[in-house]
CHARMM internal coordinates of N, CA and C (Angstrom, degrees):
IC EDIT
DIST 1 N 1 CA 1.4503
DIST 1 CA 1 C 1.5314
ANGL 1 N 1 CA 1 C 110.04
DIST 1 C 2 N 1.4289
ANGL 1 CA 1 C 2 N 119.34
DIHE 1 N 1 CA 1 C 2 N -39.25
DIST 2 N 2 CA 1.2835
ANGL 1 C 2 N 2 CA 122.23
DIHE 1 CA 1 C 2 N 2 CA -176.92
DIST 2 CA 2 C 1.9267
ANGL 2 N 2 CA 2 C 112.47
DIHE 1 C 2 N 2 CA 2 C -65.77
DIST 2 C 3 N 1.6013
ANGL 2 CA 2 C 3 N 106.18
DIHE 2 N 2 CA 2 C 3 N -18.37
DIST 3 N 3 CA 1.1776
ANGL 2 C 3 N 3 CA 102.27
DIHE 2 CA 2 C 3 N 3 CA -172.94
DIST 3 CA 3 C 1.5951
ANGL 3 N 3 CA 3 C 105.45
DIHE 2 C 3 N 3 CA 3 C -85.25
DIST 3 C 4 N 1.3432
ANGL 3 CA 3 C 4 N 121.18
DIHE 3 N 3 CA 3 C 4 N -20.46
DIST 4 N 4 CA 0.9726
ANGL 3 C 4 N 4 CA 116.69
DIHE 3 CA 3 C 4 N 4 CA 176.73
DIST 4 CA 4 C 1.3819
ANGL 4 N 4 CA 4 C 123.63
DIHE 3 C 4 N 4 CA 4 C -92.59
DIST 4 C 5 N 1.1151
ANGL 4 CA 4 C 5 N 137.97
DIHE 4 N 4 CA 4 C 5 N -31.05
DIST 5 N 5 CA 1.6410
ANGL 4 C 5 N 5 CA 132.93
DIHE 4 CA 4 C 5 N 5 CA 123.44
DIST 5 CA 5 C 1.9895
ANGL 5 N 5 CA 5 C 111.17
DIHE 4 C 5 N 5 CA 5 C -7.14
DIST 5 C 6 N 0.9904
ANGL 5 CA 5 C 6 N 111.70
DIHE 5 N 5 CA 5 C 6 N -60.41
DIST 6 N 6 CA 1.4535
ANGL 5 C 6 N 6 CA 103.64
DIHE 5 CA 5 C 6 N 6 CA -171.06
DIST 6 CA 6 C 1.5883
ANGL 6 N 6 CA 6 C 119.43
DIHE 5 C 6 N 6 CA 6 C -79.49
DIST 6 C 7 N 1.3238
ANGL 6 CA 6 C 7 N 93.94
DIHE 6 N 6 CA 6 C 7 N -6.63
DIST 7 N 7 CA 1.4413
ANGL 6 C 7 N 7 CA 113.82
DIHE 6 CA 6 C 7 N 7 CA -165.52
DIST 7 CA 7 C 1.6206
ANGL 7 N 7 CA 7 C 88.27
DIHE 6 C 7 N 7 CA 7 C -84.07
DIST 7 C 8 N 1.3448
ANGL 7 CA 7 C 8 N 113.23
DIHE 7 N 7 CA 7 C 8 N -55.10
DIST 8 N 8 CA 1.6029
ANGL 7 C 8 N 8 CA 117.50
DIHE 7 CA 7 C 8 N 8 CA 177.00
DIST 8 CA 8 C 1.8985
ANGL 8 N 8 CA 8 C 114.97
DIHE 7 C 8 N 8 CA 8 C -48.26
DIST 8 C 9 N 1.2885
ANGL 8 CA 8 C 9 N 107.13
DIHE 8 N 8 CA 8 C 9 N -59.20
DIST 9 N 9 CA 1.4766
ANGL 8 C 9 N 9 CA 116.95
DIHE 8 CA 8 C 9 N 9 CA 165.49
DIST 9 CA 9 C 1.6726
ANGL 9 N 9 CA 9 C 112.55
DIHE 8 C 9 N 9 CA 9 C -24.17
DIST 9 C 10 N 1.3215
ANGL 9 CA 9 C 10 N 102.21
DIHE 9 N 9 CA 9 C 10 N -70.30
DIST 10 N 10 CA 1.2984
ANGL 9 C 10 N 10 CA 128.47
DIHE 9 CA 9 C 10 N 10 CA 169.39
DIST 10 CA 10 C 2.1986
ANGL 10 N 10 CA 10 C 99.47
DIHE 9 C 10 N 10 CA 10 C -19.69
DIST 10 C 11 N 1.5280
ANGL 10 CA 10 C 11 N 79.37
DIHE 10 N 10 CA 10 C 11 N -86.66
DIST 11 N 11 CA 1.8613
ANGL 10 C 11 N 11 CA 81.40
DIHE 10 CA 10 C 11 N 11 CA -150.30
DIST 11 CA 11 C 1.3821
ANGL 11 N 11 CA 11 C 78.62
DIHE 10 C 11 N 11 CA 11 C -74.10
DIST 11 C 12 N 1.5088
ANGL 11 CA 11 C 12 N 172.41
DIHE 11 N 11 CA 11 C 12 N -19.25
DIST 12 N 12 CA 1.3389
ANGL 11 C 12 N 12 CA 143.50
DIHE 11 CA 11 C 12 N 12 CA 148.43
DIST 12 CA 12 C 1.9163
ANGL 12 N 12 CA 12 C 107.83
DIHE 11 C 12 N 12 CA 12 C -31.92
DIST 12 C 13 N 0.8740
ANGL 12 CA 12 C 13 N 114.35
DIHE 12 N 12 CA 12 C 13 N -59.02
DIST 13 N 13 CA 1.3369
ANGL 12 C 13 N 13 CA 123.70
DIHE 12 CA 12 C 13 N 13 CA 177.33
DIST 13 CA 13 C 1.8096
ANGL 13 N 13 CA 13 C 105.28
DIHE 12 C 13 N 13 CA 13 C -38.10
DIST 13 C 14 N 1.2800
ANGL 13 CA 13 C 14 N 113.81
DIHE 13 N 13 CA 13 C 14 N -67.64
DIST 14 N 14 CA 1.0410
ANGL 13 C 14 N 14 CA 107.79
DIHE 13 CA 13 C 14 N 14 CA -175.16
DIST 14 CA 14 C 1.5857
ANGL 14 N 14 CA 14 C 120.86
DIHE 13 C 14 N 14 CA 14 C -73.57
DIST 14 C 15 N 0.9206
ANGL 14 CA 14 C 15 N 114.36
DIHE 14 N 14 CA 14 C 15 N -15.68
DIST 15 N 15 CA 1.8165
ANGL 14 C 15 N 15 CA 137.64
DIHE 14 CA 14 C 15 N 15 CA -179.07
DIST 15 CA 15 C 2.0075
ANGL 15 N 15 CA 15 C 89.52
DIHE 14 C 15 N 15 CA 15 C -65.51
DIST 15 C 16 N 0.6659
ANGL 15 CA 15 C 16 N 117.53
DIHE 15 N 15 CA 15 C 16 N -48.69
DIST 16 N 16 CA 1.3801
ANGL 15 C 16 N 16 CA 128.23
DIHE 15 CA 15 C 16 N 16 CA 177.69
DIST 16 CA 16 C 1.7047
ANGL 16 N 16 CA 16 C 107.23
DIHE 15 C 16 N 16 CA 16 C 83.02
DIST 16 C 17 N 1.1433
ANGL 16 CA 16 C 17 N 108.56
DIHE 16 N 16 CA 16 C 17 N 145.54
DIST 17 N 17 CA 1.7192
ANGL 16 C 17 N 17 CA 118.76
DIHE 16 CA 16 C 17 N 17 CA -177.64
DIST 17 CA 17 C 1.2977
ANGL 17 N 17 CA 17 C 110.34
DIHE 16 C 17 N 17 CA 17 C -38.00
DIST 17 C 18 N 1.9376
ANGL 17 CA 17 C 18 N 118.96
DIHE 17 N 17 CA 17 C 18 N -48.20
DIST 18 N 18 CA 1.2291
ANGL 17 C 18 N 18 CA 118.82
DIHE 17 CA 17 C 18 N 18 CA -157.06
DIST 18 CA 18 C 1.9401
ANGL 18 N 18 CA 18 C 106.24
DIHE 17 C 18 N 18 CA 18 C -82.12
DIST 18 C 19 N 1.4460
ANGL 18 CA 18 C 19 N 113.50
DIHE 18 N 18 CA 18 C 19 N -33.12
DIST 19 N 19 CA 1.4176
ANGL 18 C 19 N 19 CA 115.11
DIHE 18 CA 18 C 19 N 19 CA 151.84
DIST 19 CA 19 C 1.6508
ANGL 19 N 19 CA 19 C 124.91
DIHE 18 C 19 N 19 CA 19 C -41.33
DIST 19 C 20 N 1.5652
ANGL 19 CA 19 C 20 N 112.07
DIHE 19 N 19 CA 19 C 20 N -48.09
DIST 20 N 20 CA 1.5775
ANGL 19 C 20 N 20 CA 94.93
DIHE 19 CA 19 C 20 N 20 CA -164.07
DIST 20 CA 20 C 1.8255
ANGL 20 N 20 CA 20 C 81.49
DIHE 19 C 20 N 20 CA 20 C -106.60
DIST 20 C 21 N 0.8108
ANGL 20 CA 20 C 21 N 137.07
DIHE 20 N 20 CA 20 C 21 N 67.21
DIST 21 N 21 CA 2.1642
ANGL 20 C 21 N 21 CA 150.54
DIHE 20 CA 20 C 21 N 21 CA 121.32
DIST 21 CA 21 C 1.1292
ANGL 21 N 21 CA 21 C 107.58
DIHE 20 C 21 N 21 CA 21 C -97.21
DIST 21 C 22 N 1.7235
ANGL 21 CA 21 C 22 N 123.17
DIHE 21 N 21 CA 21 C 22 N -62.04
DIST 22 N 22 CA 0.9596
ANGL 21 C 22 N 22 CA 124.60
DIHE 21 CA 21 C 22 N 22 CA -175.40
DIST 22 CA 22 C 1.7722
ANGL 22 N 22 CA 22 C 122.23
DIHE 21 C 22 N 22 CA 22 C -56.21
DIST 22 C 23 N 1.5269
ANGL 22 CA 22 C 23 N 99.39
DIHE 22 N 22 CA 22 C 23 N -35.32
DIST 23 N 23 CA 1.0525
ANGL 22 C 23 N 23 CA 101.15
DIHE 22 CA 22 C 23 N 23 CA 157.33
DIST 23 CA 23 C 1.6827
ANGL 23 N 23 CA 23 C 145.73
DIHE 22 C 23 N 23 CA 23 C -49.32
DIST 23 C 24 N 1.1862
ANGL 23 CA 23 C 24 N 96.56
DIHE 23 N 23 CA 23 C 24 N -38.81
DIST 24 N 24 CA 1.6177
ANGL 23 C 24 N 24 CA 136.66
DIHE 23 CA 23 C 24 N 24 CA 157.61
DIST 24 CA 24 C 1.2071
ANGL 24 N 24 CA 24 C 103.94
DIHE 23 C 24 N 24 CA 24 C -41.09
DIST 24 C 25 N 1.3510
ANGL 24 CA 24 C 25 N 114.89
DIHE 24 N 24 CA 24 C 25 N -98.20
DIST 25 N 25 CA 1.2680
ANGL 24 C 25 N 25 CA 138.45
DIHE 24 CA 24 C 25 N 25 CA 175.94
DIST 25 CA 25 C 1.5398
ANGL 25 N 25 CA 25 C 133.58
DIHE 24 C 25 N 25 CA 25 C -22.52
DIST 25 C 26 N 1.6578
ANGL 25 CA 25 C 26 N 101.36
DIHE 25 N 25 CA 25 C 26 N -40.91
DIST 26 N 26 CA 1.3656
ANGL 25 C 26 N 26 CA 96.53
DIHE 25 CA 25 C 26 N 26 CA 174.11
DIST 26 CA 26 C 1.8273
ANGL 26 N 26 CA 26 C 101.07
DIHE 25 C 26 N 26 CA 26 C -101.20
DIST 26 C 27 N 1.1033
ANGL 26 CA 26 C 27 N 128.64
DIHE 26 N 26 CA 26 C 27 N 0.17
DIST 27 N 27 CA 1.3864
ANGL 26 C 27 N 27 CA 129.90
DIHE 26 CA 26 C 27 N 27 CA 174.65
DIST 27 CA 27 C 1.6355
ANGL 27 N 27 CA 27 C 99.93
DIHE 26 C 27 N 27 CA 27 C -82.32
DIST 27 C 28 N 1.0570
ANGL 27 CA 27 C 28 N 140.13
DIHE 27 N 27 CA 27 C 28 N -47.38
DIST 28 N 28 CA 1.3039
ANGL 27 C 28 N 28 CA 129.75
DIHE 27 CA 27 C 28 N 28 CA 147.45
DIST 28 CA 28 C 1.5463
ANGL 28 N 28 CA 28 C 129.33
DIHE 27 C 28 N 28 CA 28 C -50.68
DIST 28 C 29 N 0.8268
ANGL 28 CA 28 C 29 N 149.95
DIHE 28 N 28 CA 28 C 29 N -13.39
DIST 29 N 29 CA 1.3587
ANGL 28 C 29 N 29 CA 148.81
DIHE 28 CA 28 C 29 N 29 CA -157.93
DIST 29 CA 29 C 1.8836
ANGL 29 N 29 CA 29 C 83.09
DIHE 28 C 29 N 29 CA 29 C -121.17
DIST 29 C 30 N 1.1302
ANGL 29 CA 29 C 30 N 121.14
DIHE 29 N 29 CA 29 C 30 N -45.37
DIST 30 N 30 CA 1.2625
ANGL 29 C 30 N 30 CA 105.37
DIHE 29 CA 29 C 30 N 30 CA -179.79
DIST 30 CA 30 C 2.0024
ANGL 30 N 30 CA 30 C 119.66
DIHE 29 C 30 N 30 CA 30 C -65.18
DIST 30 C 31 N 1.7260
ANGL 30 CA 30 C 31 N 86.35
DIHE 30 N 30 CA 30 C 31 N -33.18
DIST 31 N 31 CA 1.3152
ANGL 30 C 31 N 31 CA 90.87
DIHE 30 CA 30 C 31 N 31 CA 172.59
DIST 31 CA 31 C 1.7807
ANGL 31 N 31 CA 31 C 137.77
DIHE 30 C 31 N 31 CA 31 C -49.46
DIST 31 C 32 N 1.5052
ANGL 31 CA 31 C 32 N 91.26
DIHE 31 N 31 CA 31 C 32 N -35.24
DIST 32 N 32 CA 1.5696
ANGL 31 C 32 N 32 CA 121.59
DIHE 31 CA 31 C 32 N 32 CA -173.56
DIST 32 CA 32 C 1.6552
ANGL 32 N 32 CA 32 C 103.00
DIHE 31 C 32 N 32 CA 32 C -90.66
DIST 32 C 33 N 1.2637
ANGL 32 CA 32 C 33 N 114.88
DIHE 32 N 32 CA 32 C 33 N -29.04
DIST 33 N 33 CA 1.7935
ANGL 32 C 33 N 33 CA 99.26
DIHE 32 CA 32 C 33 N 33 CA 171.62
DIST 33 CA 33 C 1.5596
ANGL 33 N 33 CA 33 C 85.01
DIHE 32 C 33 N 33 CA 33 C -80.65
DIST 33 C 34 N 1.0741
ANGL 33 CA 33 C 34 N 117.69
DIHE 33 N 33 CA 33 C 34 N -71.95
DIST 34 N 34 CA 1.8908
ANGL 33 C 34 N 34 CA 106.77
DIHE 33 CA 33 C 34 N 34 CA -155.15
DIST 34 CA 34 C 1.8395
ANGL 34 N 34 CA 34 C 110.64
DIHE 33 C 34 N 34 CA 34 C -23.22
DIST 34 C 35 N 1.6241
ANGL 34 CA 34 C 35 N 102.32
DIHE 34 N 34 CA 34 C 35 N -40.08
DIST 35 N 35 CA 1.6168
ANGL 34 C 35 N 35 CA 102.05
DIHE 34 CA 34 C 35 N 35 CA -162.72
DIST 35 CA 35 C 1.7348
ANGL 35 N 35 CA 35 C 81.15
DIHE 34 C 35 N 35 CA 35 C -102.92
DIST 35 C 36 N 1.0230
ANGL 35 CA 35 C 36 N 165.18
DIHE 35 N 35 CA 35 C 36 N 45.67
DIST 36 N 36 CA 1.2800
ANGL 35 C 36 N 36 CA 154.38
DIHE 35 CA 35 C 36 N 36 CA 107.76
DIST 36 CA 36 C 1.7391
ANGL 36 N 36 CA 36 C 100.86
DIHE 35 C 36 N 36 CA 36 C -68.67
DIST 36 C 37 N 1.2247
ANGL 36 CA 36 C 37 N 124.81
DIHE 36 N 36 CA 36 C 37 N -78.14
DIST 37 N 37 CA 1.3315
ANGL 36 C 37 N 37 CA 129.72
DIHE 36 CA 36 C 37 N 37 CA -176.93
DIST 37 CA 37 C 1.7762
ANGL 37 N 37 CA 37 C 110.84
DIHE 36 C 37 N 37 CA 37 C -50.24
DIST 37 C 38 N 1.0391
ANGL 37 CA 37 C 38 N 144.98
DIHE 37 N 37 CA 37 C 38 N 6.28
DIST 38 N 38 CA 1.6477
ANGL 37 C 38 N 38 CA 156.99
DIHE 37 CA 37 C 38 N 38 CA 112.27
DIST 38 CA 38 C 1.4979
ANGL 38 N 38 CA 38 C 119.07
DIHE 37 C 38 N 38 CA 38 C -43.43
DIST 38 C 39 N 1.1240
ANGL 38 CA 38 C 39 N 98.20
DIHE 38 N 38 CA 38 C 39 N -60.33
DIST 39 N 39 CA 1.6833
ANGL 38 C 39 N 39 CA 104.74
DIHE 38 CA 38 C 39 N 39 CA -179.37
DIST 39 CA 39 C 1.7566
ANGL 39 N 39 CA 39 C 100.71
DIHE 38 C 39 N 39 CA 39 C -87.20
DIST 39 C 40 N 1.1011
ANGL 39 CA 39 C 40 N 140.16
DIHE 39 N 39 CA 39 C 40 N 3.98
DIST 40 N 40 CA 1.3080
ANGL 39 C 40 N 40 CA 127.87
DIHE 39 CA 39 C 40 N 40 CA 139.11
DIST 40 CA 40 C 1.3795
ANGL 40 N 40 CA 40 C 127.41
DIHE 39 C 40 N 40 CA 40 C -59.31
DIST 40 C 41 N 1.6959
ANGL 40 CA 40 C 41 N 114.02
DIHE 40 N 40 CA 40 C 41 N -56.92
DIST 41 N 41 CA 1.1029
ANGL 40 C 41 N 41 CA 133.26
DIHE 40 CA 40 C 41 N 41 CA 169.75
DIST 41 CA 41 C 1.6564
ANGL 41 N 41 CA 41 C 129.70
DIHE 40 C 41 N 41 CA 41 C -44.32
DIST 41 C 42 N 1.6480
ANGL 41 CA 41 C 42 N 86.60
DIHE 41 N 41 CA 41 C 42 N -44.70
DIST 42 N 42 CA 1.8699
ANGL 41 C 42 N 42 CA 94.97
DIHE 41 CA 41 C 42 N 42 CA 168.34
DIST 42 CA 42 C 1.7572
ANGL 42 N 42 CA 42 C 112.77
DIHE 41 C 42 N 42 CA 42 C -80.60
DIST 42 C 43 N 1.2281
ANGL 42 CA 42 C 43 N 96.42
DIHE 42 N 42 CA 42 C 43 N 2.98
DIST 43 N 43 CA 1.6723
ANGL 42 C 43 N 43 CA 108.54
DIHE 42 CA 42 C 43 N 43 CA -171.30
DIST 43 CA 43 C 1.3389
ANGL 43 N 43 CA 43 C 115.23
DIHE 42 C 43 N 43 CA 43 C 58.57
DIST 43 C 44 N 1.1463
ANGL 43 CA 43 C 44 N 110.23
DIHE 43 N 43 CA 43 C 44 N 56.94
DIST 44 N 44 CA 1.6737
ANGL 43 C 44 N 44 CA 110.29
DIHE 43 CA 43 C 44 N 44 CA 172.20
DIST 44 CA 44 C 1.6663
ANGL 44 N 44 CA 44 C 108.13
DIHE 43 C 44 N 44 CA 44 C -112.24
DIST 44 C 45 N 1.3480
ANGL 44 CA 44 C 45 N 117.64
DIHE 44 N 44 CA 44 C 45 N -22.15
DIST 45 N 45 CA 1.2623
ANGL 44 C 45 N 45 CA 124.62
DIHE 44 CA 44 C 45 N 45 CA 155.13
DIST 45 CA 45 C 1.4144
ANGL 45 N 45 CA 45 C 131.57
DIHE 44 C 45 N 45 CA 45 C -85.81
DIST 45 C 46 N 1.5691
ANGL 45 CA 45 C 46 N 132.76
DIHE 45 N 45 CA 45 C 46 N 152.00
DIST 46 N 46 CA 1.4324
ANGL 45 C 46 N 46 CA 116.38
DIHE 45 CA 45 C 46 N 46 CA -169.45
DIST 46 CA 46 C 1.6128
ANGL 46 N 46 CA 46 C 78.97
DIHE 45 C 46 N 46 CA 46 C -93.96
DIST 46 C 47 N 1.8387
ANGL 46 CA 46 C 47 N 106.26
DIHE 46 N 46 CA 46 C 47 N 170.96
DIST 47 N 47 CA 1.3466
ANGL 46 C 47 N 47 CA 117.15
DIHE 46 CA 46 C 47 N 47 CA 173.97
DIST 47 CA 47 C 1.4582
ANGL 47 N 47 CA 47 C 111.09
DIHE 46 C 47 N 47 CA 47 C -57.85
DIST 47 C 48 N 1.5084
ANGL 47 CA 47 C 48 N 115.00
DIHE 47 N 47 CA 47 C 48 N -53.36
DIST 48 N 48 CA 1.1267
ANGL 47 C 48 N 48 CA 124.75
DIHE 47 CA 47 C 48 N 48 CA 179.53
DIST 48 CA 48 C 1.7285
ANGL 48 N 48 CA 48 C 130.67
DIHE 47 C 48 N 48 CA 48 C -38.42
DIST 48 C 49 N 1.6976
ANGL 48 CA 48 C 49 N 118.10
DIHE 48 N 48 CA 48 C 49 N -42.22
DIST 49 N 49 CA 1.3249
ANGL 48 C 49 N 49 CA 132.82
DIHE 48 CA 48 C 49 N 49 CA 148.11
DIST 49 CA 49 C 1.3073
ANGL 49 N 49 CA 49 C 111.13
DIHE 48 C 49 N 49 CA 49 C -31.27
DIST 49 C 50 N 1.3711
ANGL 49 CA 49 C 50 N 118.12
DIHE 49 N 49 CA 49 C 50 N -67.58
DIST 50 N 50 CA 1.1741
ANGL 49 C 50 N 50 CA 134.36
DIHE 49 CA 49 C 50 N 50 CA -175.99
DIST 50 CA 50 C 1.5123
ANGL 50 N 50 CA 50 C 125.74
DIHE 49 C 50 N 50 CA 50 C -36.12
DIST 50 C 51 N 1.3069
ANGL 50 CA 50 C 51 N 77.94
DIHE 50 N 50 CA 50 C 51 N -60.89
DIST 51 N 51 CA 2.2453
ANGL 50 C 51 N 51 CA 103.62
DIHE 50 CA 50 C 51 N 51 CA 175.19
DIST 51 CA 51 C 1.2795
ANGL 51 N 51 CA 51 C 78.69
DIHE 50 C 51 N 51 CA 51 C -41.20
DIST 51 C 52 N 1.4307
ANGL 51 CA 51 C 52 N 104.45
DIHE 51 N 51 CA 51 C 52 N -87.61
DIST 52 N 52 CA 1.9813
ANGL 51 C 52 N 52 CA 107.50
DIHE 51 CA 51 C 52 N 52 CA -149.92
DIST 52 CA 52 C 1.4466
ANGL 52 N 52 CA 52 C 116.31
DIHE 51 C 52 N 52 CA 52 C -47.31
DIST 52 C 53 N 1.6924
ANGL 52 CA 52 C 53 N 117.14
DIHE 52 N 52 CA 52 C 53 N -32.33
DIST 53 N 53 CA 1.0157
ANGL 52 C 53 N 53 CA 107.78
DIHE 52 CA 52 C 53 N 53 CA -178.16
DIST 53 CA 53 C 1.7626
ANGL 53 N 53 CA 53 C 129.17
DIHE 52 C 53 N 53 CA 53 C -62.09
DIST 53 C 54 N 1.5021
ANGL 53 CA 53 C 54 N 97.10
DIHE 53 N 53 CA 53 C 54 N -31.62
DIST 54 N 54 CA 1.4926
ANGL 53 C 54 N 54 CA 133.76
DIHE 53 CA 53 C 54 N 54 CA 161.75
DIST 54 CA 54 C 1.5537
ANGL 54 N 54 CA 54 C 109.07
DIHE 53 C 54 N 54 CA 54 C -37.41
DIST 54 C 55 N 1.8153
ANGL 54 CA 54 C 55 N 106.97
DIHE 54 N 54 CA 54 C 55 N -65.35
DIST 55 N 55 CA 0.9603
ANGL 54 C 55 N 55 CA 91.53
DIHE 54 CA 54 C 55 N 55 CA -160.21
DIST 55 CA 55 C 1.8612
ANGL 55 N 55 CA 55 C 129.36
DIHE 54 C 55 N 55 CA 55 C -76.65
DIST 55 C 56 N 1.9068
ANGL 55 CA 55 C 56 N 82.08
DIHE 55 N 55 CA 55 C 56 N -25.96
DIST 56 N 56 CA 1.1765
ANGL 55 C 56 N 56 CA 80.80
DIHE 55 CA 55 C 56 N 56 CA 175.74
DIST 56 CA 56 C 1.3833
ANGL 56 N 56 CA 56 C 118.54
DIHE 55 C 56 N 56 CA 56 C -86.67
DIST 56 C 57 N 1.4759
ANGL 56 CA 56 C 57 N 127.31
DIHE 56 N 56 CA 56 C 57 N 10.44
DIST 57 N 57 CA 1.7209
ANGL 56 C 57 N 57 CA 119.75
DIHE 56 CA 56 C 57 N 57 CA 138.84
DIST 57 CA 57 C 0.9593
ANGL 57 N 57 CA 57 C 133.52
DIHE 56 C 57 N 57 CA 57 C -56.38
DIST 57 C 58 N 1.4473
ANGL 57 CA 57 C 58 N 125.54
DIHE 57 N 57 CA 57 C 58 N -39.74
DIST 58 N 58 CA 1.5587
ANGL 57 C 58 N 58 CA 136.28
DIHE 57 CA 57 C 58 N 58 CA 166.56
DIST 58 CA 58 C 2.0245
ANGL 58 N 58 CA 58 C 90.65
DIHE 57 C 58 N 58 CA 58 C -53.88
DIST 58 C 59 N 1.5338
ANGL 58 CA 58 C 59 N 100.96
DIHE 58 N 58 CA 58 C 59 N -88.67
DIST 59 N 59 CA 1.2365
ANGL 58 C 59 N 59 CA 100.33
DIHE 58 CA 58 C 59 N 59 CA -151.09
DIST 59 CA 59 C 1.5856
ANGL 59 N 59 CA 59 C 115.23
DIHE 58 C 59 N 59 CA 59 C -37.80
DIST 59 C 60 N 1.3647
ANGL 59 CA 59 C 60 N 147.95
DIHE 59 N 59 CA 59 C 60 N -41.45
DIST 60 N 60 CA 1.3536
ANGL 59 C 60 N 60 CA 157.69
DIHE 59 CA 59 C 60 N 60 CA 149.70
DIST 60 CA 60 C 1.3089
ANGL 60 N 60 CA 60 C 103.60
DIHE 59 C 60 N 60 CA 60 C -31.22
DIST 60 C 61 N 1.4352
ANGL 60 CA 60 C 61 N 138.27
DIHE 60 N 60 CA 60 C 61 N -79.32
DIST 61 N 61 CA 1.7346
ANGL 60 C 61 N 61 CA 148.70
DIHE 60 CA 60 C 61 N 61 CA 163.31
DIST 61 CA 61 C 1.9507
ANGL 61 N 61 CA 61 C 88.36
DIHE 60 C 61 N 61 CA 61 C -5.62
DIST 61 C 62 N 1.3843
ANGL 61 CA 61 C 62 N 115.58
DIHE 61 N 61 CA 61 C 62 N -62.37
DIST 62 N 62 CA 1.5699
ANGL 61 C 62 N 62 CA 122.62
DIHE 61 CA 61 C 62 N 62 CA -144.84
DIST 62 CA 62 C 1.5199
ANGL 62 N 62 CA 62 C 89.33
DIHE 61 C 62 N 62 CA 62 C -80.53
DIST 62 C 63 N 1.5764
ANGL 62 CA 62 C 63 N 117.20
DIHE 62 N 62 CA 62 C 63 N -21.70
DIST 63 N 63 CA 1.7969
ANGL 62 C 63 N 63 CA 99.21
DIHE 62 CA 62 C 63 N 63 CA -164.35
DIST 63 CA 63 C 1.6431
ANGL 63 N 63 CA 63 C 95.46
DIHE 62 C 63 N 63 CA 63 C -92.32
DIST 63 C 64 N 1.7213
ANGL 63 CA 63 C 64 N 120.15
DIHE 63 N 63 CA 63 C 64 N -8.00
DIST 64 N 64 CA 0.9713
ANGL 63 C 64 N 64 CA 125.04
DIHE 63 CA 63 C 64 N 64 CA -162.99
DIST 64 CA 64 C 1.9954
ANGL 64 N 64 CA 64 C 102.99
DIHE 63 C 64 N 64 CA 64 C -88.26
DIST 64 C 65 N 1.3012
ANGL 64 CA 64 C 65 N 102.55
DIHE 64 N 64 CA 64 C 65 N -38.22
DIST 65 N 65 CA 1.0826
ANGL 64 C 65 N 65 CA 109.03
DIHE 64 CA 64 C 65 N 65 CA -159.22
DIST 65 CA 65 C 1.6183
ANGL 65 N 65 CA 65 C 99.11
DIHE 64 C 65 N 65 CA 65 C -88.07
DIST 65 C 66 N 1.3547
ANGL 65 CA 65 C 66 N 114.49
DIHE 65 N 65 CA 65 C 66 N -25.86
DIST 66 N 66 CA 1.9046
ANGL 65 C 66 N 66 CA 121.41
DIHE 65 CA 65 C 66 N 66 CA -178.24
DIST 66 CA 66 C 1.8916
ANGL 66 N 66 CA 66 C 86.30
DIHE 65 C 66 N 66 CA 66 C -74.89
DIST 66 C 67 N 1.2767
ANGL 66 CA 66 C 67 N 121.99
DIHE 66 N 66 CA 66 C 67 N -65.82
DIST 67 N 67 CA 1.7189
ANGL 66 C 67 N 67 CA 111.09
DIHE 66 CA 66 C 67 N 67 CA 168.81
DIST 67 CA 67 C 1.2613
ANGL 67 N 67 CA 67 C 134.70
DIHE 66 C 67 N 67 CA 67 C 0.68
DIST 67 C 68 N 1.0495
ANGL 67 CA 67 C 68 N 103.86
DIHE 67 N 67 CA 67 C 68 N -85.21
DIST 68 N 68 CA 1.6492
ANGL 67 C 68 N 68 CA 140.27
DIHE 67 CA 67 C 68 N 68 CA 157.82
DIST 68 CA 68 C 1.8666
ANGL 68 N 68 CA 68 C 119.66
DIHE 67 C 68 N 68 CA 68 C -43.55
DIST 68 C 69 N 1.3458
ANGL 68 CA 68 C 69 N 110.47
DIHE 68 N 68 CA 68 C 69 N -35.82
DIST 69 N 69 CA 1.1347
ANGL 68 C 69 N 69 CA 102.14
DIHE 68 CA 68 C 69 N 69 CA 172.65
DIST 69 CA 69 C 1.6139
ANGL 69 N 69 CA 69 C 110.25
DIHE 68 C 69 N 69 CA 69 C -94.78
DIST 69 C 70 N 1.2259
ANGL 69 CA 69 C 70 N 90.39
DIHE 69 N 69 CA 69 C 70 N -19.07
DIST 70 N 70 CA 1.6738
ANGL 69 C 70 N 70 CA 84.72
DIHE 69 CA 69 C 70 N 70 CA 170.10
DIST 70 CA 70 C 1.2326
ANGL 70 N 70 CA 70 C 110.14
DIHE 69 C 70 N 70 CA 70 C -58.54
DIST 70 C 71 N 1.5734
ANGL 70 CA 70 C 71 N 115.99
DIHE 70 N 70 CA 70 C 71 N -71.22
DIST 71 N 71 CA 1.3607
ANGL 70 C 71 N 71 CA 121.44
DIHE 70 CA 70 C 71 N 71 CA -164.34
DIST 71 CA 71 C 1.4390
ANGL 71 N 71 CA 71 C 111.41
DIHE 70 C 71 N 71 CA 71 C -45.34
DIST 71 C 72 N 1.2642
ANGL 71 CA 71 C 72 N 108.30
DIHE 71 N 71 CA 71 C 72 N -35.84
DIST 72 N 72 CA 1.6403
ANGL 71 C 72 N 72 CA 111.65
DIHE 71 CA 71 C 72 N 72 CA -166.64
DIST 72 CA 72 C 1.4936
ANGL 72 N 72 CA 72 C 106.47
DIHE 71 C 72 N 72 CA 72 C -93.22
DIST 72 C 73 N 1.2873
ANGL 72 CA 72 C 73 N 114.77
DIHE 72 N 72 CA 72 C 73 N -25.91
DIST 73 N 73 CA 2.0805
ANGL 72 C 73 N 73 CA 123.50
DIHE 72 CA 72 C 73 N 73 CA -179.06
DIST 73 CA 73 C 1.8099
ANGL 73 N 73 CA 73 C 91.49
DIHE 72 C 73 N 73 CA 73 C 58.05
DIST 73 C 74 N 0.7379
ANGL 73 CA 73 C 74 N 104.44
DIHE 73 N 73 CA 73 C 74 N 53.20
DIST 74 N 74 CA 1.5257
ANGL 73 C 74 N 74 CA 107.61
DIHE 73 CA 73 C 74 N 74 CA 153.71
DIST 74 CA 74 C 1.6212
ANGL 74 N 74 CA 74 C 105.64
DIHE 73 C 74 N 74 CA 74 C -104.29
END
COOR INIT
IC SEED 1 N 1 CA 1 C
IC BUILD
């Protein structure tokens, strides 16, 4: 068990800090449109919330994903 614990360390290590935030980051932000776009549907949100919330998921998603390809040049 202990080897596999270190084994995790390991590829965190190489994953690098700024990968597993980002990782973070857009796993939350996805979380919060999915349950905004629910509470649209049940109409507890106006459309308008929505838009913005939308957009600024896209626009964040794009600074996340230009990030990431930098670091990586894929």
């Amino acid at each position: 068990m202990a080897k596999a614990k270190e084994s995790k360390t390991v590829v965190e290590d190489k994953r690098g800090k700024l990968d597993v935030l980002l990782g973070k980051v857009t796993s939350r932000k996805l979380l919060v449109w999915v349950t905004c776009t629910v509470l649209l549907f049940l109409g507890e949100v106006s459309p308008a919330v929505w838009e913005t919330l939308s957009l600024a998921y896209v626009g964040t998603q794009a600074f996340v994903d230009a990030a990431t390809t930098w670091k990586h040049g894929k």
